[in-house]
N, CA and C atoms of all chains as a GROMACS GRO file, in nm:
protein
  597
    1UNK      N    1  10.392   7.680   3.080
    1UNK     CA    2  10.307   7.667   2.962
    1UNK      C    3  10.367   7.746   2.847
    2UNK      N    4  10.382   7.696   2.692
    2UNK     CA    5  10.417   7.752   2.618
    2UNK      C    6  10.314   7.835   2.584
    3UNK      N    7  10.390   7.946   2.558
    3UNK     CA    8  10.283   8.062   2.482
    3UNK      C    9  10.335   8.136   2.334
    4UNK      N   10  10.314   8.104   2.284
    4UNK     CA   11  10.410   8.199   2.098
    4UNK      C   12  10.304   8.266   2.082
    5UNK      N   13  10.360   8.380   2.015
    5UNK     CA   14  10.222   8.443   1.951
    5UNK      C   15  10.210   8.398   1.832
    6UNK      N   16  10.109   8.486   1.764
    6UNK     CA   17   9.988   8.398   1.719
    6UNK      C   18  10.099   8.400   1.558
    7UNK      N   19  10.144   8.464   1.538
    7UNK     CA   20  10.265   8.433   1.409
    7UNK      C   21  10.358   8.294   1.402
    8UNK      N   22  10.434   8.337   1.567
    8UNK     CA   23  10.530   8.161   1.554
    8UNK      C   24  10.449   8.040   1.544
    9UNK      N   25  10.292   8.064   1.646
    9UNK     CA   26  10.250   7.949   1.612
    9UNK      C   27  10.183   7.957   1.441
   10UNK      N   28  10.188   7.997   1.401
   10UNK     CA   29  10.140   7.990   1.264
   10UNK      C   30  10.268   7.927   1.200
   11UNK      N   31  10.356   8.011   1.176
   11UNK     CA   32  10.476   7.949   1.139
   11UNK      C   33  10.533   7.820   1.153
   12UNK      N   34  10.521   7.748   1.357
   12UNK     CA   35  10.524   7.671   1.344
   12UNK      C   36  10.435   7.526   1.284
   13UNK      N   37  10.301   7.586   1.298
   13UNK     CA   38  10.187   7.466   1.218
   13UNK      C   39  10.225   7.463   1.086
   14UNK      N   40  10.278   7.580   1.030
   14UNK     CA   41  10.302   7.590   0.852
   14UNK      C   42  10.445   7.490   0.817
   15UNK      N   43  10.521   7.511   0.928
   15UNK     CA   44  10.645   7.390   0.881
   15UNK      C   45  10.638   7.224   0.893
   16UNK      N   46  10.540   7.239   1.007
   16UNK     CA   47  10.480   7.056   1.043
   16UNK      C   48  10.441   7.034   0.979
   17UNK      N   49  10.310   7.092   0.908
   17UNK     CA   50  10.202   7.046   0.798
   17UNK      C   51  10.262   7.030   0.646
   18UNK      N   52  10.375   7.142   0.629
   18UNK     CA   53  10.402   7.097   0.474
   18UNK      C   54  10.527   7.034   0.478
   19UNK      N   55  10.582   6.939   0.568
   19UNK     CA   56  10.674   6.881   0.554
   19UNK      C   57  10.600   6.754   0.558
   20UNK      N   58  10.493   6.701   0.608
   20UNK     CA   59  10.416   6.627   0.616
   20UNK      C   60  10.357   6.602   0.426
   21UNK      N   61  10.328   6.724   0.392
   21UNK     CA   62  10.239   6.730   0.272
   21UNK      C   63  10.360   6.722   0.156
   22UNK      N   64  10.476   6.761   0.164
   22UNK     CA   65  10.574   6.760   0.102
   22UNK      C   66  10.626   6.585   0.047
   23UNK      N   67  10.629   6.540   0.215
   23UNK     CA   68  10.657   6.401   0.172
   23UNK      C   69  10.534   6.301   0.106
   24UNK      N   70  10.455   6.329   0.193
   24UNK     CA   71  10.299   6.227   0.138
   24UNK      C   72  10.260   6.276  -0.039
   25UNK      N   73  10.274   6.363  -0.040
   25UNK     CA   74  10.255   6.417  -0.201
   25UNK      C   75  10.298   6.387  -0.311
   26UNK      N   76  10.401   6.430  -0.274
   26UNK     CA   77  10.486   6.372  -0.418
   26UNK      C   78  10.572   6.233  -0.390
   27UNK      N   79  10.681   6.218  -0.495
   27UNK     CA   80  10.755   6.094  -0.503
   27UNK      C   81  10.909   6.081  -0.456
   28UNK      N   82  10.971   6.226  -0.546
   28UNK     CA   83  11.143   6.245  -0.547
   28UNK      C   84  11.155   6.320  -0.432
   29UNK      N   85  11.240   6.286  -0.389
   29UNK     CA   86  11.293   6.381  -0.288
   29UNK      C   87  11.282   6.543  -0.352
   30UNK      N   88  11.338   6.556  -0.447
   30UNK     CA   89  11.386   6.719  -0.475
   30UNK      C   90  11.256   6.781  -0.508
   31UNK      N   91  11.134   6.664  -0.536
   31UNK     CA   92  10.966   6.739  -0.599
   31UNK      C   93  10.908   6.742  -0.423
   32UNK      N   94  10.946   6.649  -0.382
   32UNK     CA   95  10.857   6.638  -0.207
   32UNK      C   96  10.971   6.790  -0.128
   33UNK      N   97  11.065   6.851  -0.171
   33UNK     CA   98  11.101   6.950  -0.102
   33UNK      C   99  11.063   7.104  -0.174
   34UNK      N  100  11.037   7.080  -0.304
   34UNK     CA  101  10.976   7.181  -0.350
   34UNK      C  102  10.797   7.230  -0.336
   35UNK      N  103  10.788   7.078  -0.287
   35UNK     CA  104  10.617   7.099  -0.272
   35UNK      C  105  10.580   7.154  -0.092
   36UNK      N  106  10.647   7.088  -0.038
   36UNK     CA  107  10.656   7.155   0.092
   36UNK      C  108  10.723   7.287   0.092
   37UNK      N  109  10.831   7.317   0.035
   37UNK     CA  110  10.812   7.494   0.008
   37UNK      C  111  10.716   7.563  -0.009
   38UNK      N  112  10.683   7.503  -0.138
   38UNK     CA  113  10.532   7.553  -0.185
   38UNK      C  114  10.401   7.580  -0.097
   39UNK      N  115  10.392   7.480  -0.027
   39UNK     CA  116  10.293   7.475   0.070
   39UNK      C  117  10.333   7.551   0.181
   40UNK      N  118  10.471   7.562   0.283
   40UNK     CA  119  10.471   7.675   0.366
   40UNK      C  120  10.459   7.807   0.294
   41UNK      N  121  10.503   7.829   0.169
   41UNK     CA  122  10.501   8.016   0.157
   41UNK      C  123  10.333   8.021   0.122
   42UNK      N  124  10.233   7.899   0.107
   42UNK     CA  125  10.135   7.928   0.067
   42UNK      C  126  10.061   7.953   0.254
   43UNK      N  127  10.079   7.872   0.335
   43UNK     CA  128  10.018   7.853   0.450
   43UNK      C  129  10.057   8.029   0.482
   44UNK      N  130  10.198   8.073   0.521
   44UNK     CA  131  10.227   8.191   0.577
   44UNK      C  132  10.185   8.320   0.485
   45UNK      N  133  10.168   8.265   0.316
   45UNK     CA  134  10.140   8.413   0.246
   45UNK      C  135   9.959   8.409   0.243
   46UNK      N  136   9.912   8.343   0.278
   46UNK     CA  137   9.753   8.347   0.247
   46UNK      C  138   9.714   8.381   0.404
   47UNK      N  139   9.797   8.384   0.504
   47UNK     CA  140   9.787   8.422   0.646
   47UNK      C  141   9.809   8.573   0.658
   48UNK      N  142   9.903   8.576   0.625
   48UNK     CA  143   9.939   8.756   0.573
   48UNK      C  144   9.822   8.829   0.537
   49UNK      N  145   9.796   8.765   0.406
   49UNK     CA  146   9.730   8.841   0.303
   49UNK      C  147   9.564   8.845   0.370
   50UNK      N  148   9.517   8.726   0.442
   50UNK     CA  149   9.412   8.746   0.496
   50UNK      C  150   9.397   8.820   0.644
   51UNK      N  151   9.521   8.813   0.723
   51UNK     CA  152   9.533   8.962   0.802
   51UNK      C  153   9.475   9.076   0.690
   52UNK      N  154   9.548   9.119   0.660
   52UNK     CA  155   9.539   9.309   0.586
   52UNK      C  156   9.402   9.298   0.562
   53UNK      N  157   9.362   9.194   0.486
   53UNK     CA  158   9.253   9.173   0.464
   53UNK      C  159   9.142   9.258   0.581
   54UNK      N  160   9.118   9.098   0.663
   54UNK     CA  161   9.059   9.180   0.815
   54UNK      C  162   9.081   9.297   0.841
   55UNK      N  163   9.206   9.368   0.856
   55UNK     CA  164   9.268   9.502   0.911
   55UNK      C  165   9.210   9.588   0.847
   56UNK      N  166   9.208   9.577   0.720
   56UNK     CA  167   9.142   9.736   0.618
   56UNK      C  168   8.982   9.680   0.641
   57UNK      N  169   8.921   9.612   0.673
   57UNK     CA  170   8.771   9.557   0.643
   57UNK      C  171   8.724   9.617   0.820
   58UNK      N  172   8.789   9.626   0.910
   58UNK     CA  173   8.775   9.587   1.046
   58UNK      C  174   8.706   9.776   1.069
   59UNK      N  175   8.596   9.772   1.131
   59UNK     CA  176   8.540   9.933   1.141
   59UNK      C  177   8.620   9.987   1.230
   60UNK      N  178  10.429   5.952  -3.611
   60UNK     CA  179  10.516   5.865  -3.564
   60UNK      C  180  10.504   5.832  -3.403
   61UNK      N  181  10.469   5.720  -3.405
   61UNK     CA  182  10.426   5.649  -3.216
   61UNK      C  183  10.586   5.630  -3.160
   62UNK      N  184  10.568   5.687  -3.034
   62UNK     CA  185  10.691   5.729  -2.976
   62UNK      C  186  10.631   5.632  -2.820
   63UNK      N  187  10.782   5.525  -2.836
   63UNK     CA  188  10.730   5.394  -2.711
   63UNK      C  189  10.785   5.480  -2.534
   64UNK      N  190  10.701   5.426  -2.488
   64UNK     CA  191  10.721   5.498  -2.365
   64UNK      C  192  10.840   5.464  -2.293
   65UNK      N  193  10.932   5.560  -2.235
   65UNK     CA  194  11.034   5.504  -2.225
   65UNK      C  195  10.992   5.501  -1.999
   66UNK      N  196  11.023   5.389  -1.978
   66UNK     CA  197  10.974   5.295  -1.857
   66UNK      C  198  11.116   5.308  -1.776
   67UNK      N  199  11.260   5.298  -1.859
   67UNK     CA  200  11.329   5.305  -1.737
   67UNK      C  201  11.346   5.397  -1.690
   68UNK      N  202  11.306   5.522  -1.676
   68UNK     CA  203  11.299   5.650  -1.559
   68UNK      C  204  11.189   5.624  -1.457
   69UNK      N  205  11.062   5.531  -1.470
   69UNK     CA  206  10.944   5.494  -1.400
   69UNK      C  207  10.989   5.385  -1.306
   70UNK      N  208  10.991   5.417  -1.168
   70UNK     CA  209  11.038   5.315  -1.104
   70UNK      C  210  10.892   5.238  -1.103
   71UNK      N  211  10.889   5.045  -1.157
   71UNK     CA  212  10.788   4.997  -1.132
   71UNK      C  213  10.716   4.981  -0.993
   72UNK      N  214  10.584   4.982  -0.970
   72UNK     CA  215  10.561   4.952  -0.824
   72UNK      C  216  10.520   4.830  -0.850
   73UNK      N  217  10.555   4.757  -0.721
   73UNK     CA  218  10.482   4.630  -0.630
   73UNK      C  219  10.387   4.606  -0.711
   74UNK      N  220  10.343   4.490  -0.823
   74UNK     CA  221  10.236   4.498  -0.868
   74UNK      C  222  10.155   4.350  -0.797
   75UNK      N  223  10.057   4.295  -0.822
   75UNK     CA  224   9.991   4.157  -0.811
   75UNK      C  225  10.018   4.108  -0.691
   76UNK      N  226  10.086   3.925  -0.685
   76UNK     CA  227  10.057   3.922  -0.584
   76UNK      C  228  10.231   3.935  -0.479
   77UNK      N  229  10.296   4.051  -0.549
   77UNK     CA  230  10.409   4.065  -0.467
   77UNK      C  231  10.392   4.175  -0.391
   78UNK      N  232  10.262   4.254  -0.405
   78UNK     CA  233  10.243   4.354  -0.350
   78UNK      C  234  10.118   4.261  -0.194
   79UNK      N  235  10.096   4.120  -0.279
   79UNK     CA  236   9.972   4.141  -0.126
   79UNK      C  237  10.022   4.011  -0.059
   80UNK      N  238  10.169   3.982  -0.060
   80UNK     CA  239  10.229   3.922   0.024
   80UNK      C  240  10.258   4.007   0.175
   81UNK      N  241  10.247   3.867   0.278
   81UNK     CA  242  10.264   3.935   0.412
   81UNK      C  243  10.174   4.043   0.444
   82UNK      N  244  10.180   4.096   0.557
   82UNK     CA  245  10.139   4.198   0.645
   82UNK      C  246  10.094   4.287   0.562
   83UNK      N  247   9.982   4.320   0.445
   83UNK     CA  248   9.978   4.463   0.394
   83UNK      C  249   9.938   4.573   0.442
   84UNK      N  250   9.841   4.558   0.533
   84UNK     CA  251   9.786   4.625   0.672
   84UNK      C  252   9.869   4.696   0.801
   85UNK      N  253   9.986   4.620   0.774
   85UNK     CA  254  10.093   4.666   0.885
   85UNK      C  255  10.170   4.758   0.894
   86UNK      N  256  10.212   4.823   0.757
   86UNK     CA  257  10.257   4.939   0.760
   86UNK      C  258  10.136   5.055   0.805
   87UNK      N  259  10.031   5.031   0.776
   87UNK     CA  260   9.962   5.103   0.818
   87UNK      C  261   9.922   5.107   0.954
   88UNK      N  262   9.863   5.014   1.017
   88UNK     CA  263   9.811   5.042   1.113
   88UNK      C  264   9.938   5.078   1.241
   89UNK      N  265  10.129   5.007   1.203
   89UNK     CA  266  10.181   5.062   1.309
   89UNK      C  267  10.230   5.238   1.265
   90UNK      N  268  10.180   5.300   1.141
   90UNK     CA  269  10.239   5.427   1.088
   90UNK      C  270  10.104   5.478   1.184
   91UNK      N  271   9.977   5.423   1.217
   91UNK     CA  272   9.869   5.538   1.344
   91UNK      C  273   9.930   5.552   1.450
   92UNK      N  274   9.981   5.382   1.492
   92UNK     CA  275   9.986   5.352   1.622
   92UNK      C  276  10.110   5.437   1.647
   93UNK      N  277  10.222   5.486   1.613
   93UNK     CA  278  10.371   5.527   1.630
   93UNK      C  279  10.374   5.609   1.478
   94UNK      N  280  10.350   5.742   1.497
   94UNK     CA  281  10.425   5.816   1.395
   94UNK      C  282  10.533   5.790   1.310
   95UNK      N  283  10.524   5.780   1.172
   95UNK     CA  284  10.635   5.734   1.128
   95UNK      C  285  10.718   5.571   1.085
   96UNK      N  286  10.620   5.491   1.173
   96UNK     CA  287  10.664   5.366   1.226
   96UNK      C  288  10.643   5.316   1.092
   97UNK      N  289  10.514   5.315   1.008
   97UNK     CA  290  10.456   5.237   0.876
   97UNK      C  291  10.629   5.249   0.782
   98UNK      N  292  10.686   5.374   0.811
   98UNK     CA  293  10.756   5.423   0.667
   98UNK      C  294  10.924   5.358   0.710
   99UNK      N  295  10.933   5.366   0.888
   99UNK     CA  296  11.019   5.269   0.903
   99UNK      C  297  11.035   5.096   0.878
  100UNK      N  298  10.936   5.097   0.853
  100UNK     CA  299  10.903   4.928   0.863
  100UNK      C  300  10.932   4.892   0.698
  101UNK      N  301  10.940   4.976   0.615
  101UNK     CA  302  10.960   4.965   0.491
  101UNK      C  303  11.089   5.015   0.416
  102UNK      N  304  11.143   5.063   0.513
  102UNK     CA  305  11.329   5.062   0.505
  102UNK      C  306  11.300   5.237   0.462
  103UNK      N  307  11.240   5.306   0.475
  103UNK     CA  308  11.222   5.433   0.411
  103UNK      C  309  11.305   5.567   0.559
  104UNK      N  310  11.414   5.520   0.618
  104UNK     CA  311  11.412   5.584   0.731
  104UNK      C  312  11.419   5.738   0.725
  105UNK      N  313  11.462   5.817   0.638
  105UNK     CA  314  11.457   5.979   0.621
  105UNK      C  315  11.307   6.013   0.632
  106UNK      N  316  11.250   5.951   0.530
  106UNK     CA  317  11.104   5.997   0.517
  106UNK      C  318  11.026   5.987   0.654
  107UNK      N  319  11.037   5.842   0.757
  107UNK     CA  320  10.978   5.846   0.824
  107UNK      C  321  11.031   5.935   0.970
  108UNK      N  322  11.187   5.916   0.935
  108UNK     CA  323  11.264   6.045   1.093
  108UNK      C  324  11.182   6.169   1.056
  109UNK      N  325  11.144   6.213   0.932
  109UNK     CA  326  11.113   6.373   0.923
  109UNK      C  327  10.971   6.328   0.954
  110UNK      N  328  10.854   6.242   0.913
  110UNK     CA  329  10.678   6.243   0.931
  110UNK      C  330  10.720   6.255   1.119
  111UNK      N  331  10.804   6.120   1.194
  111UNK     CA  332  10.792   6.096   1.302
  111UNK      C  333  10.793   6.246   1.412
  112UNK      N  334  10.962   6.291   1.328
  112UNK     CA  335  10.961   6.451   1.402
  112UNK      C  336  10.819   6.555   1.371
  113UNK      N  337  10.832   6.586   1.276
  113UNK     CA  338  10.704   6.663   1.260
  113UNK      C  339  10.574   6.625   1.377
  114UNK      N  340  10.526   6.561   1.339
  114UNK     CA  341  10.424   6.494   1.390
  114UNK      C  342  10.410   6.490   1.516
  115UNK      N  343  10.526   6.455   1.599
  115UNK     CA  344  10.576   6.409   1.734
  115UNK      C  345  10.552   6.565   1.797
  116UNK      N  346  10.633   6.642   1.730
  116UNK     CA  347  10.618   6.812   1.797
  116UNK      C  348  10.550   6.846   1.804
  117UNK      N  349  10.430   6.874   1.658
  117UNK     CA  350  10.325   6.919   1.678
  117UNK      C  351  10.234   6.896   1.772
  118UNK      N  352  10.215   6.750   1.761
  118UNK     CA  353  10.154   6.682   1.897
  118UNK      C  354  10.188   6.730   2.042
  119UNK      N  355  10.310   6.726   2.067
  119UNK     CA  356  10.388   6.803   2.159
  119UNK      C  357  10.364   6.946   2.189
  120UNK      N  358  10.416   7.043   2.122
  120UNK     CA  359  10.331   7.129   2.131
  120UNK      C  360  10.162   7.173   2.188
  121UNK      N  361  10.156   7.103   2.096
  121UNK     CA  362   9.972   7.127   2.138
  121UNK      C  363   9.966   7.134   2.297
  122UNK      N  364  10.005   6.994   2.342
  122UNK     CA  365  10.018   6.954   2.462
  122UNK      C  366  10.090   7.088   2.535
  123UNK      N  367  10.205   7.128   2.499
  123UNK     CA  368  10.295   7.227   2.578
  123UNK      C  369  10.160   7.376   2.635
  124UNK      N  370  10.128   7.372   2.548
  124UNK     CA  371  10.038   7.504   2.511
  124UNK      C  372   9.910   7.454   2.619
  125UNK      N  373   9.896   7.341   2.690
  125UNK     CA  374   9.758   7.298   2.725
  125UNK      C  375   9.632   7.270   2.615
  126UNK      N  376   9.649   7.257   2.511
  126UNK     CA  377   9.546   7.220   2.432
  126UNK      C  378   9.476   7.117   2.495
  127UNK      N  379   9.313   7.121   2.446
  127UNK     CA  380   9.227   7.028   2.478
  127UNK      C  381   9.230   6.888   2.410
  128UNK      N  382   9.215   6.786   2.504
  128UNK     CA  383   9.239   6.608   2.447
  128UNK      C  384   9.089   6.619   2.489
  129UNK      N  385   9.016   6.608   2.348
  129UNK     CA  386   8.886   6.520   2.353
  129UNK      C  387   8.883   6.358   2.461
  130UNK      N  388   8.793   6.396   2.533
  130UNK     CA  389   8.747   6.295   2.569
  130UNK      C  390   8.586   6.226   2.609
  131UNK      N  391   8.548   6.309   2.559
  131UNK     CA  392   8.397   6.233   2.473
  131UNK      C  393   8.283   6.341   2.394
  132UNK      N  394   8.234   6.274   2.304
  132UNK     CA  395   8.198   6.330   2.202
  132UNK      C  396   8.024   6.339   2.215
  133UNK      N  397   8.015   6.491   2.266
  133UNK     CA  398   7.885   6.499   2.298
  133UNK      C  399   7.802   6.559   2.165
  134UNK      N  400   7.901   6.634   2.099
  134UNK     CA  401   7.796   6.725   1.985
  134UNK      C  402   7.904   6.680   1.832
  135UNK      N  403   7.852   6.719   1.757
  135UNK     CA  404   7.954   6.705   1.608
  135UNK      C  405   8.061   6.806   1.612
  136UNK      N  406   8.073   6.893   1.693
  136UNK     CA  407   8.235   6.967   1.676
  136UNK      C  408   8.330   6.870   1.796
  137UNK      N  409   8.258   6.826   1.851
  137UNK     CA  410   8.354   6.705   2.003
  137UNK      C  411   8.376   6.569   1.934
  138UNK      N  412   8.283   6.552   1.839
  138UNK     CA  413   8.341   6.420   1.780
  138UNK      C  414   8.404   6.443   1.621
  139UNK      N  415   8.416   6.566   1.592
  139UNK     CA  416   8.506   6.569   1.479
  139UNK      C  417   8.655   6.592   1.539
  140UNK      N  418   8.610   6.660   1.611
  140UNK     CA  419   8.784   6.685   1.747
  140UNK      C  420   8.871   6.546   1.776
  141UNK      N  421   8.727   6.483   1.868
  141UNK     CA  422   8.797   6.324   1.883
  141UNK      C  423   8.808   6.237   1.788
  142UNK      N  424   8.790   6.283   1.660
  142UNK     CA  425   8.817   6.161   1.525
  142UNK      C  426   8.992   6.247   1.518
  143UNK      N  427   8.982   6.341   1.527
  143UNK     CA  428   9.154   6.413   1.453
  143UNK      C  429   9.247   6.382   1.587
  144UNK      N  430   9.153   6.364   1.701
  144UNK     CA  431   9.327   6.342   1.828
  144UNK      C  432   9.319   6.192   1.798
  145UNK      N  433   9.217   6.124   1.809
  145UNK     CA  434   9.259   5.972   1.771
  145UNK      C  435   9.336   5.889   1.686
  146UNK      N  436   9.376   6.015   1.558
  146UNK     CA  437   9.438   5.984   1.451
  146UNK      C  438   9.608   5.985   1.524
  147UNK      N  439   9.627   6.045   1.644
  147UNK     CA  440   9.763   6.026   1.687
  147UNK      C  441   9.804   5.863   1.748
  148UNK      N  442   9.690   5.772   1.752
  148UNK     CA  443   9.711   5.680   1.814
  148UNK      C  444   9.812   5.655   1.955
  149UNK      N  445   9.929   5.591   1.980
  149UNK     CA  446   9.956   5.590   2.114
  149UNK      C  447   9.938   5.729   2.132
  150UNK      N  448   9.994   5.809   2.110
  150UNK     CA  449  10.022   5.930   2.162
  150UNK      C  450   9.890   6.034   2.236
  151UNK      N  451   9.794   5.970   2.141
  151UNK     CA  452   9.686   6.057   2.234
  151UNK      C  453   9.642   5.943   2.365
  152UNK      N  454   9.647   5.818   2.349
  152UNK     CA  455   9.617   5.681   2.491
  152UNK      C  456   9.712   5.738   2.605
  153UNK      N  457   9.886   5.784   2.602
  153UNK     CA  458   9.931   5.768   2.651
  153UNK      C  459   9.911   5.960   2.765
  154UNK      N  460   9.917   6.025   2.686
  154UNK     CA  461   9.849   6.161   2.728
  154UNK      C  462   9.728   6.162   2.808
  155UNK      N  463   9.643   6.077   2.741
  155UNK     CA  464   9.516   6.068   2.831
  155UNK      C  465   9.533   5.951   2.987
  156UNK      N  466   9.616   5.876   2.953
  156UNK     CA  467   9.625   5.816   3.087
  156UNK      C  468   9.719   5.855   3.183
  157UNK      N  469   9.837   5.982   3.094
  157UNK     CA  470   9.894   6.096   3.181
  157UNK      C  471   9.871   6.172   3.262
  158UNK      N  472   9.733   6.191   3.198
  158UNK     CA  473   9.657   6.325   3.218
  158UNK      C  474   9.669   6.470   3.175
  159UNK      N  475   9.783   6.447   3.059
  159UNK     CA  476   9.814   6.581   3.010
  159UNK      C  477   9.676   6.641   2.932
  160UNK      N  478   9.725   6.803   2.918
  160UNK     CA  479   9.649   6.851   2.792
  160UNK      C  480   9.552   6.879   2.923
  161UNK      N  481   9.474   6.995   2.859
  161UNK     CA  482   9.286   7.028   2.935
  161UNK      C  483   9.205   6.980   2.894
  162UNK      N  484   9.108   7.012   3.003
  162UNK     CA  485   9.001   6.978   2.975
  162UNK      C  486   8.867   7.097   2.949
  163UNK      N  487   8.920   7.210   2.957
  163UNK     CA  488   8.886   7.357   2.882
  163UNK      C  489   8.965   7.436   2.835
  164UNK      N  490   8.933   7.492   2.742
  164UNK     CA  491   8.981   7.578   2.672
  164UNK      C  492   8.972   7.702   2.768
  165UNK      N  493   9.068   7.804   2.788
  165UNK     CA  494   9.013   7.923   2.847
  165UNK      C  495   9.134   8.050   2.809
  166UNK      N  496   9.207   8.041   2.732
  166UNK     CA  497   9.275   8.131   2.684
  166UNK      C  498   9.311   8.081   2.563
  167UNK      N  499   9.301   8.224   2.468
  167UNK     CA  500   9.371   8.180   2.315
  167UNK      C  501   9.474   8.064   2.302
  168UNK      N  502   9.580   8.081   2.398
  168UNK     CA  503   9.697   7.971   2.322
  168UNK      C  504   9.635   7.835   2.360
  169UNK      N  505   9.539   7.771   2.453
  169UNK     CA  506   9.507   7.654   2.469
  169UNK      C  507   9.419   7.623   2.366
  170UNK      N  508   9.352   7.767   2.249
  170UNK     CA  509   9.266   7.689   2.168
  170UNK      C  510   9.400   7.659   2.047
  171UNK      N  511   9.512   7.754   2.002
  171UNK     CA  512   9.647   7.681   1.938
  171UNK      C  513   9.685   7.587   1.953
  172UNK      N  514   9.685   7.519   2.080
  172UNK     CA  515   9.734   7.390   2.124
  172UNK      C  516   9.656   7.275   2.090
  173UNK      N  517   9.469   7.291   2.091
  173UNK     CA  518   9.373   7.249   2.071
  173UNK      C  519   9.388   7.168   1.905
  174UNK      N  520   9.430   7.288   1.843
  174UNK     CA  521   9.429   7.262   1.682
  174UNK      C  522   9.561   7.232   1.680
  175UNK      N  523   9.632   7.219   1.718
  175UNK     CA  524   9.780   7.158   1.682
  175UNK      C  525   9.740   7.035   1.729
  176UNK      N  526   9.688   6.986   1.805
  176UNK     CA  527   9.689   6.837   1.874
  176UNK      C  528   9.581   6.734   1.758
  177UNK      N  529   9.476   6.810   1.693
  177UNK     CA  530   9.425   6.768   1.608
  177UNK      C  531   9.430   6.753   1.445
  178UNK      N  532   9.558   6.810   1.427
  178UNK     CA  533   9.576   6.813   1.307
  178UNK      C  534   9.726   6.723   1.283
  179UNK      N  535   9.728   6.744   1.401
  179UNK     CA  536   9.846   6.641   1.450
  179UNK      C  537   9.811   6.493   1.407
  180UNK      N  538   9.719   6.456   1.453
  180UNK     CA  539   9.649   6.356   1.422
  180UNK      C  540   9.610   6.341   1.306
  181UNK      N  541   9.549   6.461   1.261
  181UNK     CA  542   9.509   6.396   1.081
  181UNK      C  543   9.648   6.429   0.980
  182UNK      N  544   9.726   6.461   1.020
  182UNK     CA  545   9.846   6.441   0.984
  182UNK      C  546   9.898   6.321   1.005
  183UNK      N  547   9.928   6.277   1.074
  183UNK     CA  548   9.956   6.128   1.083
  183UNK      C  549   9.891   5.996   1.062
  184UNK      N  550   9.731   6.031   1.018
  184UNK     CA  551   9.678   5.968   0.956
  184UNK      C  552   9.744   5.964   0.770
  185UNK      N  553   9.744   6.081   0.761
  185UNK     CA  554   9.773   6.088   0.640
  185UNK      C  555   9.897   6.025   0.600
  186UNK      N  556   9.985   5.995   0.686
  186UNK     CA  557  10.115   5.970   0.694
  186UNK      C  558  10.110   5.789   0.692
  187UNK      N  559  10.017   5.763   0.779
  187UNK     CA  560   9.989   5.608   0.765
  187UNK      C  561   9.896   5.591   0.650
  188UNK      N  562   9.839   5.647   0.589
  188UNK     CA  563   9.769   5.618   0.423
  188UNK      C  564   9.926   5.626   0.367
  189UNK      N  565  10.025   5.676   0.332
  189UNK     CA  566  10.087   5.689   0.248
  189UNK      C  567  10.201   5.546   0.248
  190UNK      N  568  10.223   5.546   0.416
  190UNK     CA  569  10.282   5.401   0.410
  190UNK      C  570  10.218   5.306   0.335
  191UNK      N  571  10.061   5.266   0.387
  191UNK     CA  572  10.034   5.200   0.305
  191UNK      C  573  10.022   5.177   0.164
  192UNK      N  574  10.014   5.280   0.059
  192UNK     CA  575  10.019   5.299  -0.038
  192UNK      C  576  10.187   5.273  -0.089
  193UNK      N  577  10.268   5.292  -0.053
  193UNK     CA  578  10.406   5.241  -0.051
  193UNK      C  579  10.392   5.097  -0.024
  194UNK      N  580  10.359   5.044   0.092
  194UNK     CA  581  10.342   4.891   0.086
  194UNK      C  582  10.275   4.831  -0.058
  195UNK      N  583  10.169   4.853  -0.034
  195UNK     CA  584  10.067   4.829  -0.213
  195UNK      C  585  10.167   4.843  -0.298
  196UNK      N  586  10.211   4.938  -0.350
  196UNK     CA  587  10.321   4.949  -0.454
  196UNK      C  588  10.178   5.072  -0.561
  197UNK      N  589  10.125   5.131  -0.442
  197UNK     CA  590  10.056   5.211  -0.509
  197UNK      C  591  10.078   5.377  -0.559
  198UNK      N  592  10.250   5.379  -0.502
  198UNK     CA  593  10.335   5.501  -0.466
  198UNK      C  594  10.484   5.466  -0.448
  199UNK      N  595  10.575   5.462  -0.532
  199UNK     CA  596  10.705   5.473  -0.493
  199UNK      C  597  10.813   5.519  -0.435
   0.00000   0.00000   0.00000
């Protein structure tokens, strides 16, 4: 059974989903690879940022 | 001063009735049935090798991990589950008559696998809307 922790699998759902969203989105190749950038540093930085979040909030 | 739109950078789409010749339905419904398949059927093969891979793994995954394959929908979180694995078309028929995947959840990574297997699916839904919209000539 695969097991990643809970980062790779994040990482990995964040590269499936915006390569998916990258292509369905836009039109050009070079806008559908900038938008799927866009969308993984958004999936992995709003994951981050809502850790610390929890962490400083957590009693 | 009126400034004319300049059209040859706009690739035209498929308009009237050259867009609702043949099969218009078909990119779509084989992009559920087979990941990817809608965007092959339309000569688009990069776009659809990368939806097919994506898609295919994630799905995969899920499965690797033991994620749960809905198989019947008793409350509204079991049938919003089984609307997102259904969106994998073969792939969730052929799993279920495998027998892969659980049928409980009972450790964290099987509920990862859970949501990879379902988003998997509405991912590849999304992927067969876009074929179709390429067929239409509603997207270039």
């Amino acid at each position: 059974m695969f097991q990643p922790s809970h980062f790779a699998a994040l990482s990995l759902f964040a590269l499936f989903a915006s390569t998916v969203f990258g292509i369905t989105m836009r039109e050009t190749p070079k806008r559908m690879f900038r938008y799927g950038a866009y969308c993984f540093v958004l999936f992995l930085g709003s994951a981050v940022a809502l850790s610390w979040v929890m962490y400083l909030i957590a009693p | 001063m009126a400034i004319a739109p300049n059209n040859s950078a706009v690739s035209k789409p498929a308009t009237g009735k050259q867009a609702q010749q043949g099969l218009v339905y078909l990119p779509l419904i084989a992009g559920w049935l087979v990941p990817g398949a809608g965007h092959f059927l339309l000569g688009k093969w990069v776009r659809g090798a990368l939806l097919a891979v994506s898609i295919i793994c994630m799905f995969a995954l899920g499965i690797a991990m033991q994620g749960k394959l809905y198989s019947s929908a008793q409350d509204i979180l079991d049938m919003l589950g089984m609307a997102g694995d259904l969106g994998n078309g073969l792939l969730f028929l052929i799993c279920r008559l495998l027998g892969l995947g659980a049928n409980q959840v009972q450790i964290v990574t099987q509920d990862y696998g859970t949501k990879f297997i379902v988003v998997a699916g509405l991912l590849n839904v999304i992927a067969a809307v876009d074929a179709h919209n390429l067929r239409t000539g509603r997207k270039s």
